[in-house]
C-alpha positions in Angstrom: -40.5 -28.2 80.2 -40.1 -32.0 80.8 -39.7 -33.1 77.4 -37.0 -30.2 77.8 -35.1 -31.4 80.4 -35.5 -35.0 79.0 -33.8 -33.7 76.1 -31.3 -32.7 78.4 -30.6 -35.6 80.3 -30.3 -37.8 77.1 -27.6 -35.4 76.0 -25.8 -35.7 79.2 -25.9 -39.4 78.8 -24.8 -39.5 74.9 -21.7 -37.1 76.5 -21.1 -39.3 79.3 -20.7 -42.3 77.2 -18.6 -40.6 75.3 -16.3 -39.7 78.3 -16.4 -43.5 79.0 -15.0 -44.5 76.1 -12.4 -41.9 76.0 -11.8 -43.3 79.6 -11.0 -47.3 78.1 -9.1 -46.2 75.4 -7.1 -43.9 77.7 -6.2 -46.4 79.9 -5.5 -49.1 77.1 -3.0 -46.8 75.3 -2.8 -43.4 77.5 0.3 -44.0 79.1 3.6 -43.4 77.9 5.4 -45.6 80.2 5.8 -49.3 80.2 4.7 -52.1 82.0 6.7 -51.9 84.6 5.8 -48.7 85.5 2.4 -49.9 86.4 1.3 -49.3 90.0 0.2 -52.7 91.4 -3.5 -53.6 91.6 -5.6 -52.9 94.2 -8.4 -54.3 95.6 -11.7 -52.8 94.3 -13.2 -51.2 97.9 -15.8 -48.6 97.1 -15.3 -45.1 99.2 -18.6 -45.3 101.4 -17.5 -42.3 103.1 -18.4 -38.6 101.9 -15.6 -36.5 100.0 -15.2 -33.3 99.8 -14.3 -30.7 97.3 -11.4 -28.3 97.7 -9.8 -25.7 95.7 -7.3 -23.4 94.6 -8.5 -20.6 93.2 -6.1 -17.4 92.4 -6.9 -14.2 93.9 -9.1 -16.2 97.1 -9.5 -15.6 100.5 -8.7 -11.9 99.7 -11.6 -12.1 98.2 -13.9 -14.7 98.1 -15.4 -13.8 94.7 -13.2 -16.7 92.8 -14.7 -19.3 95.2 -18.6 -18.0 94.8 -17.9 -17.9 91.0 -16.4 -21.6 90.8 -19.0 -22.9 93.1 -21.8 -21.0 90.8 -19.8 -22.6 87.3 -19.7 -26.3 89.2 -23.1 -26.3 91.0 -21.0 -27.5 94.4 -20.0 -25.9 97.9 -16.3 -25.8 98.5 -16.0 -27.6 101.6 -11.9 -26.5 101.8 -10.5 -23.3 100.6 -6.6 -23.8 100.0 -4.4 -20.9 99.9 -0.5 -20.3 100.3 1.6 -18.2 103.1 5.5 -17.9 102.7 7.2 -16.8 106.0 9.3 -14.2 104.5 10.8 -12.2 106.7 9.2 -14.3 109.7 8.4 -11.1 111.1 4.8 -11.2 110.5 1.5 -12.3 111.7 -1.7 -13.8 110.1 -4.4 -11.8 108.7 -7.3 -13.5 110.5 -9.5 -12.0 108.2 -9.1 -14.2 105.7 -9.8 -16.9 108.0 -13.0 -15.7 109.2 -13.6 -15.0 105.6 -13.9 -18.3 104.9 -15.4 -19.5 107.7 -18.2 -17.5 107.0 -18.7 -19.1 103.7 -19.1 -22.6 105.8 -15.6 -24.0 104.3 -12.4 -24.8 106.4 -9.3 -22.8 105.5 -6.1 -25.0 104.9 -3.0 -22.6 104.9 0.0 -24.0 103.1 2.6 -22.7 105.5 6.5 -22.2 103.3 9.7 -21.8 105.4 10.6 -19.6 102.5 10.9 -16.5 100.8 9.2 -16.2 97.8 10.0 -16.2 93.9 14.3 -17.4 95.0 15.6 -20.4 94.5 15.3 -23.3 96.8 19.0 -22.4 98.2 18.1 -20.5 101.2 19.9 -21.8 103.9 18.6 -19.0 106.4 15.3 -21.2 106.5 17.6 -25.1 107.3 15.6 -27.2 108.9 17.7 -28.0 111.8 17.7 -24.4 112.7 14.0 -24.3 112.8 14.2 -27.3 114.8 16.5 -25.9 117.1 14.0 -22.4 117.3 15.3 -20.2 115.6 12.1 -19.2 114.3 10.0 -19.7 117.8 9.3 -16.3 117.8 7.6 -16.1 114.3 5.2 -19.6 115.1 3.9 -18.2 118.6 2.7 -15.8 116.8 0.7 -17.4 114.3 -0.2 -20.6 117.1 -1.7 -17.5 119.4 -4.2 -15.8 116.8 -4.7 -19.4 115.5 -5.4 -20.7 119.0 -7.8 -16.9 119.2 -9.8 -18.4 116.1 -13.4 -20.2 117.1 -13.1 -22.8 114.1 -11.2 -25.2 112.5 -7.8 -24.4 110.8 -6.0 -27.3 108.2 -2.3 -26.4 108.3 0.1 -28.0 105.5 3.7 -27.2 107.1 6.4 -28.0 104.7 4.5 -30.2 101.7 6.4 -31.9 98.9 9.4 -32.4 101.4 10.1 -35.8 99.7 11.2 -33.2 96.3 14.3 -31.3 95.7 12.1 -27.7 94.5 11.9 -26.0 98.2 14.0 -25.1 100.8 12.8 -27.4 103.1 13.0 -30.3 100.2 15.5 -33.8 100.8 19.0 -32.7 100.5 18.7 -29.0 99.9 20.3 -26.6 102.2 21.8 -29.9 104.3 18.9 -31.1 105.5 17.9 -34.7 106.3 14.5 -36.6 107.3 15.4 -36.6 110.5 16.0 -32.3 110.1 12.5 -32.3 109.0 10.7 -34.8 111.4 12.5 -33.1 114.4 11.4 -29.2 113.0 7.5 -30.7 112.4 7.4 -31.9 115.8 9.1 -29.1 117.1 6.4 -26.7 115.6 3.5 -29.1 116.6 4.4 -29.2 120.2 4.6 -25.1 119.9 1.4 -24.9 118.8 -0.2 -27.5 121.5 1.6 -25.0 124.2 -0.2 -22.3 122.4 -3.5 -23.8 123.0 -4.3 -24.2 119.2 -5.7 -27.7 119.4 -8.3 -26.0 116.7 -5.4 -26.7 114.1 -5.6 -30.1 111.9 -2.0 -30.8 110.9 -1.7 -32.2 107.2 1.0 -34.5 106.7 1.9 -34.1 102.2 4.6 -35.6 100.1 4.7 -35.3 96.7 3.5 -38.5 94.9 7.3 -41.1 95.1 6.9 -40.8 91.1 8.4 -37.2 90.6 9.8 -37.1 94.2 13.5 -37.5 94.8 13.6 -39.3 98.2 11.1 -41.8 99.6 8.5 -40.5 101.6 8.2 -43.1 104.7 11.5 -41.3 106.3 9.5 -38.1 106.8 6.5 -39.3 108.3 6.7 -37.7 111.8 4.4 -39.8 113.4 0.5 -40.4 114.3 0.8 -38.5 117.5 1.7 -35.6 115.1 -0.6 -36.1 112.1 -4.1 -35.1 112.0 -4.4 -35.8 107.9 -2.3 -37.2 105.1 -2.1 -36.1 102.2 -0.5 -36.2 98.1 0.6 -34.0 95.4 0.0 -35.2 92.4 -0.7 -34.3 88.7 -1.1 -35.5 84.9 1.6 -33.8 83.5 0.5 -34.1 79.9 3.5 -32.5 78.0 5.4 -35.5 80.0 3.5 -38.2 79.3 -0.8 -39.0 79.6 -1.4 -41.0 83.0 -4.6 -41.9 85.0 -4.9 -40.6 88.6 -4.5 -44.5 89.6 -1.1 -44.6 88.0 -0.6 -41.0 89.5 -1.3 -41.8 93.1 -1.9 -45.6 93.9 1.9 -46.2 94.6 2.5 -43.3 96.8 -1.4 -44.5 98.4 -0.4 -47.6 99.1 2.8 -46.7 100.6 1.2 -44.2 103.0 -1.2 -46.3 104.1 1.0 -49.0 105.1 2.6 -46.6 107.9 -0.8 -44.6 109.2 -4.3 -45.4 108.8 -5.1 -41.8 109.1 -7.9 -40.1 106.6 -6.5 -38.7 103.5 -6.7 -35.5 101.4 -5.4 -35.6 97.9 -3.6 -31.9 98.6 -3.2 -31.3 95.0 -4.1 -32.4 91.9 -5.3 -31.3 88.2 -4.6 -32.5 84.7 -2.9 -30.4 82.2 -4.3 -29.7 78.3 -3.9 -33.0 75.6 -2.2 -31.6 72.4 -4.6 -30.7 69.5 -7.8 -31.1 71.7 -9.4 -27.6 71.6 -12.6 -29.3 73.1 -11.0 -31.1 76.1 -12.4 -34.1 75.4 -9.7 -35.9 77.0 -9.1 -34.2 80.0 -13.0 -34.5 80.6 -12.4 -38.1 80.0 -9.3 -37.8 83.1 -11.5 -36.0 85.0 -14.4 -38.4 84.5 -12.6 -41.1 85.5 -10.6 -40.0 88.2 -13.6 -38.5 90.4 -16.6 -40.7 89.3 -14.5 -44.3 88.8 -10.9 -44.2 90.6 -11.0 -42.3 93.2 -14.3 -43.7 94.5 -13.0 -47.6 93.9 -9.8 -47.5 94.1 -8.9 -45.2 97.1 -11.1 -45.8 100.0 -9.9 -43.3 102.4 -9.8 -40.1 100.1 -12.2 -37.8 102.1 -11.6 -34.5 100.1 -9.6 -34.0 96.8 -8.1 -30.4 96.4 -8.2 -29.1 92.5 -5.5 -27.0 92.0 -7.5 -24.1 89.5 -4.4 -22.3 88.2 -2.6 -21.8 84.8 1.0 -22.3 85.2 2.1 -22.4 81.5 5.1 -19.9 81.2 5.2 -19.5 85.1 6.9 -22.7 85.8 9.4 -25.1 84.2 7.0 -27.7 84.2 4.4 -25.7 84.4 0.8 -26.3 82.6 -2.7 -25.4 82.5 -4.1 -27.0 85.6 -7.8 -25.1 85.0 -11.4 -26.4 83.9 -11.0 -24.5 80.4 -13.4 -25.6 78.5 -17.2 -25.6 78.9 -16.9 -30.0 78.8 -14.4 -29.7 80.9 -16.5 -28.0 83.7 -19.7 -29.6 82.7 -17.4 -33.1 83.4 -16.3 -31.8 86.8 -19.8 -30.6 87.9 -21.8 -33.8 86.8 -18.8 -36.1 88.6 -19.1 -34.0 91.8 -23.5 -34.2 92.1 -23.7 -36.8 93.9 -22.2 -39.6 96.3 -19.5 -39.6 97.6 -19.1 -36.0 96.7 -20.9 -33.4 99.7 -20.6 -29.9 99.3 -19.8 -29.3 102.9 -16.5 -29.9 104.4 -15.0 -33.1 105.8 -15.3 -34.1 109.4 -12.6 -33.5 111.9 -10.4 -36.4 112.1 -11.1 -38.8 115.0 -8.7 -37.8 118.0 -7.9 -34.2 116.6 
């Protein structure tokens, strides 16, 4: 059995040299963009605090059968379980269940909350933000703040994310409305809630990285008395162009941190498919690097990273496989996520929240 698992381990490290090597040629010739492009250095600070794993997983919390089955595949605990609710018809109520669901399972649930309905364009002025500011919808969010406030546990909530983008109803410039529409409608919400008595709720602040964004971010920041987390979107859009998660994120990073010195959560993130690479060697190598050398170096106050577990080929414009396809792909992902920084338990509560 030990000369086994020897065998085993010298495998793993013929792989992972491999993957390194992908990793230095991917970063001397990956990128399709130029010089200029290039986010500016940063200082090399190792991430001493623990990170946790969260995930998107179609068909979870309804049941949490996708989460146990990830979790088995990547030998980790997923310390945040990241689903989406639309408001529809703003008629409705959370189902609680699925909240106690995951609590159950020992993760925190973080709810991506959509002024929207569904599956229609982004032009649906019924959900402007100045009207939400001005509460119209009060009805709706007492609702939800009073069974949230009822919960004995923690709740993440990501109002409005990617407000910095032009693809939601709640995005810059769509349906008339402004930063200030969507500061005044956060706050708005926020203080709705505190009335409510759901101080259990961690309010996360998320942009979409300033790359693929269509108005800078700093304008809708709505302020540290407001923000429990902040957060970024981002992803290597291979059919667009191979980049690293540095040249992803570090702009957008840096900017953030210059207004808040609140934790962060990176809210999304995944790497789509390289062309003619059935074995995934070099999104292994992406992941590799992001979670076992960027992220850990380069981005100090990361304390959980979201994977975004989804195949959006055909469903979106843009759209690509996000998923751990192939067996290297997961094996990369589970060996990056073993140890230090990664826990598999979820992150503390923010200091003050």
């Amino acid at each position: 059995m030990a000369q086994q698992w020897r065998g085993h381990r010298s495998r793993a490290r013929i792989v992972w040299a491999l993957l390194a090597l992908l990793t230095l040629l991917g970063a001397a010739c990956g990128s399709t963009k130029g010089e200029a492009s290039q986010p500016p250095a940063a200082p090399l600070v190792p991430n001493s605090g623990p990170i946790s794993i969260g995930l998107w997983q179609p068909g979870a919390p309804q049941s949490m059968q996708p989460i146990i089955a990830f979790e088995q595949q990547e030998a980790t605990h997923v310390g945040i379980v990241v689903w989406y609710e639309t408001w529809g018809d703003a008629s409705t109520g959370p189902d609680m269940r699925l909240y106690q669901q995951v609590a159950a399972h020992g993760s925190v649930p973080l709810i991506t909350w959509e002024p929207q309905h569904f599956s229609r364009s982004p032009d649906q002025p019924v959900f402007a933000l100045a009207d939400i500011a001005a509460g119209k919808y009060d009805a709706y969010a007492r609702r939800w703040a009073s069974a949230f406030a009822a919960f004995h546990g923690r709740i993440m909530l990501r109002w409005g994310h990617e407000m910095n983008g032009n693809w939601y109803p709640w995005g810059a410039g769509v349906n008339g409305n402004t930063p200030q529409d969507y500061v005044a409608a956060w706050r708005h919400l926020h203080d709705l809630f505190v009335a409510a008595g759901a101080t259990n709720v961690e309010w996360v602040w998320c942009p979409n990285v300033d790359s693929t964004a269509d108005a800078p971010m700093d304008a809708y920041y709505p302020g540290d008395q407001y923000v429990d987390w902040v957060a970024l979107d981002g992803y290597n859009r291979a059919r667009q162009g191979w980049q690293s998660f540095t040249q992803i994120f570090q702009m957008s990073y840096n900017r953030i941190a210059a207004i808040t010195a609140k934790p962060f959560i990176i809210g999304e993130t995944a790497s789509g498919e390289a062309a003619n690479d059935p074995l995934g060697l070099r999104k292994a190598a992406w992941i590799q690097s992001a979670l076992t050398l960027e992220i850990p170096a380069l981005f100090p106050r990361v304390r959980a990273v979201v994977w975004f577990d989804e195949n959006k080929s055909g469903v979106e414009a843009d759209g690509e496989d996000w998923r751990l396809v192939t067996e290297l792909e997961r094996r990369t992902f589970a060996y990056a996520v073993s140890s230090a920084p990664y826990i598999g338990r979820p992150p503390a509560p923010p200091s003050g929240s």
